[in-house]
C-alpha positions as CSV (number, residue, x, y, z in Angstrom):
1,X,30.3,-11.0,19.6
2,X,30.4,-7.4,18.1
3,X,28.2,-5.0,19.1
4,X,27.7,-3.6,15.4
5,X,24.2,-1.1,15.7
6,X,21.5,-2.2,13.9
7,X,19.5,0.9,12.0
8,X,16.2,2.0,13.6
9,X,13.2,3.6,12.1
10,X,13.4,6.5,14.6
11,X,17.1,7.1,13.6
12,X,15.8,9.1,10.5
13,X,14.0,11.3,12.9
14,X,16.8,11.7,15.2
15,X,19.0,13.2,12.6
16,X,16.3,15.6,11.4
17,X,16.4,16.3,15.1
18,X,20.1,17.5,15.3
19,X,20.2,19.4,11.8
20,X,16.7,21.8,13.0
21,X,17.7,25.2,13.5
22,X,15.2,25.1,16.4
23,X,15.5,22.3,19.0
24,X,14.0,21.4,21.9
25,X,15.5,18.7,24.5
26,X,15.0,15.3,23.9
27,X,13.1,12.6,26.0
28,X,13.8,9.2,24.9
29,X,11.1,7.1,26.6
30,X,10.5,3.1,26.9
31,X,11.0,0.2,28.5
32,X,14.0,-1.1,29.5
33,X,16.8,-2.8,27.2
34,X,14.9,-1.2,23.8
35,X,18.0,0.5,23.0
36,X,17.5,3.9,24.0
37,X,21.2,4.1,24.6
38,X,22.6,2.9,21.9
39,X,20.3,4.5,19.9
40,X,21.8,7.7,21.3
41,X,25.3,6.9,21.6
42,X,24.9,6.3,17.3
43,X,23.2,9.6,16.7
44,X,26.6,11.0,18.8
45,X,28.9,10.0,15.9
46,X,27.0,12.8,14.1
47,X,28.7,15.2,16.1
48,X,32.4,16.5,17.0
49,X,32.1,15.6,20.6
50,X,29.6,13.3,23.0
51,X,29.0,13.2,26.1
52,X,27.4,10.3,28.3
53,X,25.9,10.9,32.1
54,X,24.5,7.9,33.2
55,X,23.2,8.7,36.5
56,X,23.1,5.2,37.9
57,X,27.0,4.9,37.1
58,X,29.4,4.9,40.0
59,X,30.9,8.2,40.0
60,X,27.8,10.2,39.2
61,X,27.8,12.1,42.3
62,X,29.4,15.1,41.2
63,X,27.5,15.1,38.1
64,X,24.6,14.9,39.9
65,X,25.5,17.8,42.7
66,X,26.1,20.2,39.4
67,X,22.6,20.1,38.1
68,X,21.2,20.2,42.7
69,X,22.8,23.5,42.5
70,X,21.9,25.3,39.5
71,X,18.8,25.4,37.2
72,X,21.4,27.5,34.8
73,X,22.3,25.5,31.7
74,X,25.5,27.0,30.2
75,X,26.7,27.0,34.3
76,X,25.7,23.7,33.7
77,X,27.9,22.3,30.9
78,X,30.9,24.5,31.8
79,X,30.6,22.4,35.1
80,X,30.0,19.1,34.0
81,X,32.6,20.3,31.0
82,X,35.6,20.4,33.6
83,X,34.4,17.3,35.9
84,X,34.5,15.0,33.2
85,X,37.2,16.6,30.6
86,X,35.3,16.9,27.8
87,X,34.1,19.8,25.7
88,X,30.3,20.8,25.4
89,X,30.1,23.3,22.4
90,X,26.7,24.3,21.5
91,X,25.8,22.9,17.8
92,X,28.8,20.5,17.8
93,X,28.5,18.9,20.9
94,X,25.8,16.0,21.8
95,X,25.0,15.5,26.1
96,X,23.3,12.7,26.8
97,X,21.8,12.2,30.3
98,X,21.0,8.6,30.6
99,X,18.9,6.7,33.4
100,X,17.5,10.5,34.4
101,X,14.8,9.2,36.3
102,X,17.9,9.2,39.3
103,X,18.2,12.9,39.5
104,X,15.1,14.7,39.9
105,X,17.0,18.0,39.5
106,X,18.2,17.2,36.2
107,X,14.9,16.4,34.4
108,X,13.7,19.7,35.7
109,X,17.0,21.1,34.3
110,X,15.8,20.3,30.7
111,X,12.8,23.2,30.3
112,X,15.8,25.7,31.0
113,X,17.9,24.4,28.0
114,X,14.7,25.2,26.0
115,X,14.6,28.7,27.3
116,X,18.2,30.1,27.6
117,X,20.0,27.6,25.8
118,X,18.5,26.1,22.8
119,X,21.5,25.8,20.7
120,X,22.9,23.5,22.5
121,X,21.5,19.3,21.7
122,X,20.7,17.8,25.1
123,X,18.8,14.3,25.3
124,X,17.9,12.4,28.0
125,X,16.6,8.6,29.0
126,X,15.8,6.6,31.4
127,X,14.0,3.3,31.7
128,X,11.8,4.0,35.0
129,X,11.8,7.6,33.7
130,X,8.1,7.5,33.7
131,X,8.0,6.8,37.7
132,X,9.4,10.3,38.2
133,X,7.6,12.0,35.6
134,X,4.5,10.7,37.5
135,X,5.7,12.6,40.2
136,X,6.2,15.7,37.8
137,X,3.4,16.0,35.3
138,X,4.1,19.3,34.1
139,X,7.9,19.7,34.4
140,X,8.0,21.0,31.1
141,X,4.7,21.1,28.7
142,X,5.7,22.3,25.4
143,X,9.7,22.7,26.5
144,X,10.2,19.3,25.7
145,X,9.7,16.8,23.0
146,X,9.1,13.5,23.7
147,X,10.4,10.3,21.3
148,X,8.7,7.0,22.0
149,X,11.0,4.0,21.6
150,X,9.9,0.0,21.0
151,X,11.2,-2.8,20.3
152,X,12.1,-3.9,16.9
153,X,9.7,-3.8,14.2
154,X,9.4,-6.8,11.8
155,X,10.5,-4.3,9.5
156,X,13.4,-3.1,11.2
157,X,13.7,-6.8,11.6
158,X,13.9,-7.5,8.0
159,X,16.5,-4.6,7.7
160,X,19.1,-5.9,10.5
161,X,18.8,-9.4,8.6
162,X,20.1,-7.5,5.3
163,X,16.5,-8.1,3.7
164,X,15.5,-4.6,3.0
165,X,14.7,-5.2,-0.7
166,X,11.7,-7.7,1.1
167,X,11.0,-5.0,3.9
168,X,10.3,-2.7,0.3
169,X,8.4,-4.8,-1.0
170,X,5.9,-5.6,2.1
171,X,5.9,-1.5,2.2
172,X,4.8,-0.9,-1.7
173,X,2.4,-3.8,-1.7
174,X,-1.3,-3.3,-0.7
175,X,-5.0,-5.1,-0.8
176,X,-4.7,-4.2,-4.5
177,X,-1.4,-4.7,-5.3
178,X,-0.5,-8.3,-3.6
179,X,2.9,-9.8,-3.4
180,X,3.6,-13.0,-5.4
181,X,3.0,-16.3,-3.6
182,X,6.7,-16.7,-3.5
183,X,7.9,-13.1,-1.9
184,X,4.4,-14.2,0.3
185,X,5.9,-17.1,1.5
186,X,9.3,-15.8,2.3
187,X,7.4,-13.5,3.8
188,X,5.9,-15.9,6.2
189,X,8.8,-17.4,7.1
190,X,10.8,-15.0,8.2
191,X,7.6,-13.8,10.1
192,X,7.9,-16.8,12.2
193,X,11.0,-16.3,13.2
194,X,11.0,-13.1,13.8
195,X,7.4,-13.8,16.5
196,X,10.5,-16.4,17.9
197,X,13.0,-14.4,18.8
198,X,11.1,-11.4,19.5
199,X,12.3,-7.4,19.0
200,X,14.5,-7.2,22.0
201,X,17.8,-5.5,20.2
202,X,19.9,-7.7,22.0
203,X,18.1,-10.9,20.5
204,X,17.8,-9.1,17.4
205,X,21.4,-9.0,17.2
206,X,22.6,-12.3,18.2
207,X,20.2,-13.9,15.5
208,X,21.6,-11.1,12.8
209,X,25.4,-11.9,13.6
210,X,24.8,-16.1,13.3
211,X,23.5,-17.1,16.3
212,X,21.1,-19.9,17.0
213,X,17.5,-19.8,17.7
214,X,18.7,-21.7,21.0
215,X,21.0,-19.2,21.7
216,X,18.3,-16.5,21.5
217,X,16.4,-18.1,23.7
218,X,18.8,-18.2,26.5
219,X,19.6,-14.0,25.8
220,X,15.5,-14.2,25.9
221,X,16.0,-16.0,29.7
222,X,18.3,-13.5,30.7
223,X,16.4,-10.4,29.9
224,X,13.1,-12.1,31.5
225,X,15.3,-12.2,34.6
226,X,16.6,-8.8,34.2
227,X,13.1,-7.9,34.3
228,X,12.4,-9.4,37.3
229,X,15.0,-7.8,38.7
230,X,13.8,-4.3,38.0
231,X,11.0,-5.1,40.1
232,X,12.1,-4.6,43.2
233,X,13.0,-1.0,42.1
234,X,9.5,0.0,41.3
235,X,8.6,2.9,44.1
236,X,5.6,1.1,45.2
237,X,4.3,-0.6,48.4
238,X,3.6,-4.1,46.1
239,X,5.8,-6.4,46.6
240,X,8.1,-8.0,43.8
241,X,6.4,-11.4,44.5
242,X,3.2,-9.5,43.4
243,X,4.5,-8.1,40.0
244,X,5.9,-11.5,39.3
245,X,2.3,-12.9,39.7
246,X,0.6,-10.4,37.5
247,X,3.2,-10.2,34.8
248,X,2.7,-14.0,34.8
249,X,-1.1,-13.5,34.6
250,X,-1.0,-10.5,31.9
251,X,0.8,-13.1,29.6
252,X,-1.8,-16.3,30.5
253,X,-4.6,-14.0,29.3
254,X,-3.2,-12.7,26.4
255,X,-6.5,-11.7,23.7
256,X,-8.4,-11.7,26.6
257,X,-10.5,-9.9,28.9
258,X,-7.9,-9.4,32.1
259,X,-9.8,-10.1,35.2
260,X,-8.2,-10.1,38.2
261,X,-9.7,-13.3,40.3
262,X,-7.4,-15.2,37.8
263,X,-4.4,-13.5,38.8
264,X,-4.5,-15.2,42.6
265,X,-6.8,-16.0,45.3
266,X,-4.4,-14.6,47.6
267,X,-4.1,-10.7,46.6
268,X,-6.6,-8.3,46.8
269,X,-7.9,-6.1,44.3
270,X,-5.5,-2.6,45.3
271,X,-2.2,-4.5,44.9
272,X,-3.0,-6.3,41.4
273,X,-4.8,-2.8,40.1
274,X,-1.1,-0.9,41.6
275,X,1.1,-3.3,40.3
276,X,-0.9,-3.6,36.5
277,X,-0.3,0.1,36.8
278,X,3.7,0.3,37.5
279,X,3.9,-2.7,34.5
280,X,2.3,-0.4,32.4
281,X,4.4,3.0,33.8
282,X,7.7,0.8,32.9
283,X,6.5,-0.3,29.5
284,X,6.3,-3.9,29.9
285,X,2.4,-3.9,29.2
286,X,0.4,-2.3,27.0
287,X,-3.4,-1.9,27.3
288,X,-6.2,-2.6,25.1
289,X,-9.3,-0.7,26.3
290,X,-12.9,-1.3,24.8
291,X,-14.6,1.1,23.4
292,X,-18.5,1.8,22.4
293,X,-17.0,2.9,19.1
294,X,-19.8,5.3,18.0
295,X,-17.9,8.3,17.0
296,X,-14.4,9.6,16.9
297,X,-12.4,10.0,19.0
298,X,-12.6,6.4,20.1
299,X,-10.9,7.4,23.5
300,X,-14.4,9.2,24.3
301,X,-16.6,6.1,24.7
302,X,-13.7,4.0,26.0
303,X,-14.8,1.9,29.3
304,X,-11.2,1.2,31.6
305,X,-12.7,-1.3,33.6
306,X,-12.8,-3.4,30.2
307,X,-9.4,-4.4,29.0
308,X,-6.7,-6.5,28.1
309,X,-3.0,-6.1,28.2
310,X,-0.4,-7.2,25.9
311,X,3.4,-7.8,27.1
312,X,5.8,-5.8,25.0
313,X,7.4,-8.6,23.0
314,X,6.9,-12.1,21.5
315,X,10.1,-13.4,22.3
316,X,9.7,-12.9,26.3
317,X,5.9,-14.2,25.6
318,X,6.5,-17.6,24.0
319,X,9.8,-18.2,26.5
320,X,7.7,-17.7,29.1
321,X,5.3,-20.2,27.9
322,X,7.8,-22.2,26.7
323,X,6.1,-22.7,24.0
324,X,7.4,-25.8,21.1
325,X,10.1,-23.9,18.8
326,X,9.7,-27.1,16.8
327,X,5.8,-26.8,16.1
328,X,6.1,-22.7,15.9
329,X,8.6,-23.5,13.0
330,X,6.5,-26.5,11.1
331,X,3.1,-25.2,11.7
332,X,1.3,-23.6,8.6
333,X,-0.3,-21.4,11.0
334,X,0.0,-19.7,14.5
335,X,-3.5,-21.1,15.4
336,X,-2.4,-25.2,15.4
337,X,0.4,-23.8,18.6
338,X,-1.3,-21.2,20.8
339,X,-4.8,-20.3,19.4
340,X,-4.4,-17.1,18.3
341,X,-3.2,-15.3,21.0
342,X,0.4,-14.9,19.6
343,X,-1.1,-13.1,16.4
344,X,-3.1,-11.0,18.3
345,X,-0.5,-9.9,20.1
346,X,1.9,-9.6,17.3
347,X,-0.9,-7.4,15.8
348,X,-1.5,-5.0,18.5
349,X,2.6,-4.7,19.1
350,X,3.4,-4.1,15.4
351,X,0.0,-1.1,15.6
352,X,1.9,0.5,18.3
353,X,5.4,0.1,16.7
354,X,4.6,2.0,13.6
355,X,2.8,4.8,15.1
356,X,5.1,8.1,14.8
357,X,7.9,7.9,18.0
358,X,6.5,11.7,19.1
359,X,2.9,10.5,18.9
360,X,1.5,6.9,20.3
361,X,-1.6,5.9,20.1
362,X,-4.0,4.2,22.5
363,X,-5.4,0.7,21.3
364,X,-8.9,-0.3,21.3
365,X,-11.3,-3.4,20.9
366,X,-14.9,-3.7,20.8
367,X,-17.0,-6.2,22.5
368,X,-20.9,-5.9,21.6
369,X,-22.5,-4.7,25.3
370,X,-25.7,-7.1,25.4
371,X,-25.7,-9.9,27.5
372,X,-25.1,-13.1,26.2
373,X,-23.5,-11.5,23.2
374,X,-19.8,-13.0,22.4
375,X,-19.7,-10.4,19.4
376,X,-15.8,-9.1,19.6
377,X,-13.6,-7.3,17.5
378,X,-9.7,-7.2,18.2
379,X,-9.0,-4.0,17.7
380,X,-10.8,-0.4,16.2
381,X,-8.6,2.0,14.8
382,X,-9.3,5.4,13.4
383,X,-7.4,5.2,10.1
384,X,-7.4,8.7,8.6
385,X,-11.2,10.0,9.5
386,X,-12.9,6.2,9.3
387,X,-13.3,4.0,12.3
388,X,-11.9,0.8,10.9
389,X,-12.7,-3.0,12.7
390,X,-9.9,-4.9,12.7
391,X,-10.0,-8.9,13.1
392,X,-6.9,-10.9,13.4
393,X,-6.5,-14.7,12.3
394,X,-3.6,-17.0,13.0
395,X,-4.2,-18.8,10.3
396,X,-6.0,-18.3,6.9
397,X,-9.3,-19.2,8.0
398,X,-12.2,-18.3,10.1
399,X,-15.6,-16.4,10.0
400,X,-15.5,-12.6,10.4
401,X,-19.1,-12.7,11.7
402,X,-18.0,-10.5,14.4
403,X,-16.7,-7.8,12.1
404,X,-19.7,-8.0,9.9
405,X,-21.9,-7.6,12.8
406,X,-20.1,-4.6,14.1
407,X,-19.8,-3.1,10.7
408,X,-23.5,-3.6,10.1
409,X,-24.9,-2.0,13.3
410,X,-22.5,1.0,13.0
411,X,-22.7,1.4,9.2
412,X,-19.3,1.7,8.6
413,X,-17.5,1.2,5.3
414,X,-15.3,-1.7,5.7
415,X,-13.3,-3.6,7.8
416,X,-9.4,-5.4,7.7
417,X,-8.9,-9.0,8.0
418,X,-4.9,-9.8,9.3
419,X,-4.3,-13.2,9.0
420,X,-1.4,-15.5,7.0
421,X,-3.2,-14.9,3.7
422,X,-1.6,-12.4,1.0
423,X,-3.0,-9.0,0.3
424,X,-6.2,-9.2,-0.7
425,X,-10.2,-8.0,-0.8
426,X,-13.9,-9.1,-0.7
427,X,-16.7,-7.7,0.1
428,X,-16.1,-4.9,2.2
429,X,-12.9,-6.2,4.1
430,X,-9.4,-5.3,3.5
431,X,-7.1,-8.4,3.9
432,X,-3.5,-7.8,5.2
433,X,-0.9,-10.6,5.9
434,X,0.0,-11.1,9.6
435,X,3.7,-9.5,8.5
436,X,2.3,-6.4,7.0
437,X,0.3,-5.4,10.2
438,X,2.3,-2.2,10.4
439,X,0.4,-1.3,6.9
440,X,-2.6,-1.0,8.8
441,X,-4.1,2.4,8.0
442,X,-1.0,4.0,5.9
């Protein structure tokens, strides 16, 4: 198969990026296989020349021994210039350092290009990058700008299946503008499919040039096993075993609580708490921490012994599960195959997603502290200055008693339901369709 790119949202802001008078270096961060490279290596057509360092390539030694023996970035590129017999021309020249994470020296490098050498585009990515940022929390505050990268979107989706007039219309439509019951349950549809497969660009790609949903799946199997594989390269004293177990666990409790007796019997508490921790550094999970939700910002009241965790894609979730492609496909709602979870998670990936690249946000849910209270909303967000309850439904029914309850004892204005219904409103709740999550607040 071809390897044709498939547009991303953060391409816009890439290109905005290389025509600024004023540049700082670029960090392209996430997990591993979102297409960080590729992303890169399209932005490079942009320019007259590119140049690729990939620092976990064979060969890389020399590259590497430039940037251990000088801090000085035009020493730099005249170097690395001659070693790899290329030019590197400030303004028409793109150098991308890729898998950075593997030479400490050169992430340092990048506040220098800031200071003496600004004219010249630089970016750099790595996919256990934020292992070795750990280990240098201030190598360059305010140097460097940081882009954020995820999976795809359902609206990138949409757009690498040639359906962008649909993508448009999911964007213009809103709780007072819904879409027809046709467009709605196109809509639907392809959100199914889409929860299938998953946002892994390689997946992505085999379903957008003709493959089948069974050959997704086995791209699906490989990546899980690619994953696996990364463990063992996590600097940590936890075992692979161990990150096997909770990444198993993280998925089995998906929307809710994670507790960690149901992770094993055997481990104790430090190694599930360090390895939840290096899942999260790498990307692959994303927490949901509760909140008191009194005031803004919601991050103040937030309690981190109270969370969940999502995996960071649908595809690898409902593999993993195995769940039945048959009933995903023929079900008229998400609920009568894996109660909700999967929409929940959908949800809370899609929030993330459309956050802006340079900026991402923290997710929260609220749980009502009382005993014997089962009072729970899926997610708060702040959505311009309102703190907003959001409930999610797999299908297109269900009480909202939670959200009611939470609304009344704060005395908030309203609240959003997400479920398979159209755009819609009563009362004091906002409904949104599962497929326009990324709406949410805009």
């Amino acid at each position: 198969m071809s390897t044709t790119y498939l547009s991303r949202t953060i391409d816009r802001e890439l290109i905005e990026w290389k025509k600024a008078a004023k540049h700082k270096p670029l960090l392209l961060r996430g997990a591993r296989q979102v297409g960080k490279s590729s992303t890169v290596k399209e932005l490079g057509k942009q320019f007259d020349s590119f140049l690729e360092i990939n620092f976990e390539a064979k060969g890389s030694e020399s590259a590497k021994a430039v940037f251990e023996r000088s801090s000085n970035p035009k020493r730099i590129c005249d170097e690395l210039s001659l070693i790899y017999g290329k030019p590197i021309i400030a303004g028409r020249t793109l150098l991308f350092l890729d898998e950075i994470q593997s030479c400490i020296p050169a992430i340092s490098s990048l506040r220098f290009f800031y200071e003496d050498y600004p004219e010249q585009h630089i970016i750099a990515a790595g996919s256990l990058l934020e292992f070795a940022l750990e280990e240098l929390p201030s190598f360059g505050v305010g140097r460097i700008r940081s882009l954020f990268l995820y999976p795809f979107s359902f609206d990138e989706y949409l757009r690498a299946m040639g359906m962008n007039l649909l993508a448009d219309a999911i964007q213009k439509a809103s709780p007072e503008k819904p879409l027809s019951d046709a467009v709605h349950n196109k809509c639907k549809q392809e959100l199914v499919r889409f929860i299938l497969i998953g946002g892994m660009p390689e997946v992505v790609a085999t379903y957008a040039q003709g493959g089948t949903l069974l050959e997704c799946q086995k791209v699906l199997d490989d990546l899980t096993f690619s994953l696996y594989d990364d463990f063992s390269k996590y600097k940590a004293r936890v075992p692979s075993s161990r990150l096997r177990e909770v990444f198993a666990s993280v998925i089995h409790q998906t929307s809710g609580k994670f507790t960690y007796a149901q992770v094993s019997q055997d481990s104790n508490h430090w190694q599930i708490k360090k390895s939840v921790g290096l899942l999260e550094l790498a990307g692959i999970v994303y927490p949901v921490t509760h909140t008191s939700a009194n005031g803004l910002p919601l991050a103040a009241e937030m309690n981190t012994k109270h969370r969940k965790f999502l995996i960071f894609d649908t595809g690898i979730y409902q593999r993993f599960l195995k769940l039945n492609l048959g009933e995903l496909l023929t079900a008229e709602s998400l609920e009568q195959v894996n109660k909700g979870a999967l929409a929940e998670l959908f949800v809370g990936l899609e929030l993330l997603k459309s956050a802006p690249s340079n900026s991402p946000i923290l997710l929260h849910y609220w749980q009502r502290e009382k005993a014997g209270s089962n009072a729970e909303v899926d997610y708060v967000m702040q959505c311009n200055a309102d703190i907003v309850p959001v409930e999610v439904k797999a299908g297109t029914k269900g009480s909202m008693q939670s959200m009611f309850q939470f609304l009344s004892e704060k005395e908030y204005a309203y609240g959003i339901r997400c479920s398979m219904e159209n755009f819609g409103t009563y009362r004091n709740v906002k409904v949104y369709p599962l497929y326009a999550a990324s709406r949410i607040g805009k």
